[in-house]
C-alpha positions as CSV (number, residue, x, y, z in Angstrom):
1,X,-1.2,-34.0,53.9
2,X,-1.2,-36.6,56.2
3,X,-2.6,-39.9,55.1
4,X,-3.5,-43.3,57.3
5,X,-1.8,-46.3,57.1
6,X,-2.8,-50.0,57.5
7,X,-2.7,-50.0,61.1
8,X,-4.6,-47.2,61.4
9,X,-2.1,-44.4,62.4
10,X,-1.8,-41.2,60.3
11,X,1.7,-40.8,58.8
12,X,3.0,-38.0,56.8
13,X,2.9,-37.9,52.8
14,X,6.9,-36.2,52.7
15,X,7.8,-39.2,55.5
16,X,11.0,-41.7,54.3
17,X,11.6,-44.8,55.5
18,X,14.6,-45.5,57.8
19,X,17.8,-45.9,56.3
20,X,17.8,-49.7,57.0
21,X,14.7,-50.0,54.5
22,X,16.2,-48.3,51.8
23,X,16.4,-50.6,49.0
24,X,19.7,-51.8,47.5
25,X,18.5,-50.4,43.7
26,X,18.5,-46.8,45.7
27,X,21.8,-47.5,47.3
28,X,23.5,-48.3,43.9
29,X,21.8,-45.3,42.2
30,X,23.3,-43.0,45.7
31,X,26.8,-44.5,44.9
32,X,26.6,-44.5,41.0
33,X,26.0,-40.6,41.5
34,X,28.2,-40.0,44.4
35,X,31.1,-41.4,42.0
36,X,29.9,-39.9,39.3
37,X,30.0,-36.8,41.3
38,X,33.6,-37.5,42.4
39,X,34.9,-38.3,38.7
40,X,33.4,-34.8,37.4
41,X,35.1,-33.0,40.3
42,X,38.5,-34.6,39.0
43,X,37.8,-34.2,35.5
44,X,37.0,-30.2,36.4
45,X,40.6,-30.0,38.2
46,X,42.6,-32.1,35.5
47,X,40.7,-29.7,33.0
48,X,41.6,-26.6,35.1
49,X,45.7,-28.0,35.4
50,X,45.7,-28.2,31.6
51,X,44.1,-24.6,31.3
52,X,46.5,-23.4,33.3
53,X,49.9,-25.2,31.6
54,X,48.9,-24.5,28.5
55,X,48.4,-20.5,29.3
56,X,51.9,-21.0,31.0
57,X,53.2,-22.1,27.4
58,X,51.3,-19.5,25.3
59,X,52.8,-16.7,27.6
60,X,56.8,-18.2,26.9
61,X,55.7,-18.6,22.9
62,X,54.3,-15.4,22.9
63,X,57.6,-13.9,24.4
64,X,59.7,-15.8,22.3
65,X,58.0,-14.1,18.9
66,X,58.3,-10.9,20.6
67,X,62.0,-11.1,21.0
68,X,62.1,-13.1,17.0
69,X,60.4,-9.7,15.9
70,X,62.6,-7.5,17.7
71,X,65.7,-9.7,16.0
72,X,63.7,-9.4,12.6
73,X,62.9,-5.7,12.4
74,X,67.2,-5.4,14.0
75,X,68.1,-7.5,11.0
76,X,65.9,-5.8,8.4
77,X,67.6,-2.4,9.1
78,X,71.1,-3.7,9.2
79,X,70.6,-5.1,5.1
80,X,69.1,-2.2,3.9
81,X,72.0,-0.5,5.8
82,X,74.2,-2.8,4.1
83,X,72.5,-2.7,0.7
84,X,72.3,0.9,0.5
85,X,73.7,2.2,-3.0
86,X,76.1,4.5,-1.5
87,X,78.0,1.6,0.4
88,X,78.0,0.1,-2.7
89,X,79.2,2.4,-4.3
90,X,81.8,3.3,-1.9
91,X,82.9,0.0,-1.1
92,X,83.6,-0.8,-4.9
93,X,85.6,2.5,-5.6
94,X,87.8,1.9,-2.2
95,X,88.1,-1.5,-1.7
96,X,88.1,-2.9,-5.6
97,X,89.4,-0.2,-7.3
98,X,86.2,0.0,-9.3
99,X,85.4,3.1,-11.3
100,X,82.5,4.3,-13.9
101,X,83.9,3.3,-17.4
102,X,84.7,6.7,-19.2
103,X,83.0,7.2,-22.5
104,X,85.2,7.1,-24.6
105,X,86.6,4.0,-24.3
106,X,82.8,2.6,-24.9
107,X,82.8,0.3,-27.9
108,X,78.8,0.0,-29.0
109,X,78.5,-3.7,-30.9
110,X,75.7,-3.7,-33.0
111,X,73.2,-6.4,-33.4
């Protein structure tokens, strides 16, 4: 749509004004967004660093309590190993002399 001007010459609607007309509100709103543009770019990579670190350290904490559970279930075994009644058993008889009490040398105490 093409629309006349004052001295008489038809000029385009969509038409902008040279760069050196451009007002100086319009070049402070083209830099306030141009750094505003620049600051979420670096906020995007420090957010993407920290992603990645912090992925980094769940992975070594997430080994680490796969290896604490191995040591767990290794250490689980080896007490009930060690608390079985039969080592019991067998360790008092051999290495304490231990033996069942025979019956009758049981003295009952009453109450």
């Amino acid at each position: 749509m093409a629309a006349q001007g004052s001295s008489g010459k038809l000029r385009s609607a969509a038409a902008q004004p040279p760069a050196s007309q451009v007002g100086r509100g319009e070049r402070l709103a083209l830099a306030c967004a141009m750094t505003a543009v620049v600051a979420s770019a670096f906020a995007v990579i420090h957010s993407s660093h920290a992603c990645r670190q912090l992925y980094a350290e769940l992975q070594g904490l997430e080994a680490d309590q796969w290896y604490l559970q191995e040591d767990y279930s290794r250490l689980l075994l080896e007490q009930s190993t060690w608390a079985s009644h039969y080592r019991v058993e067998k360790v008092a008889t051999a290495e304490l002399g231990m033996q069942p009490p025979i019956i009758e040398e049981q003295k009952v105490v009453a109450p």
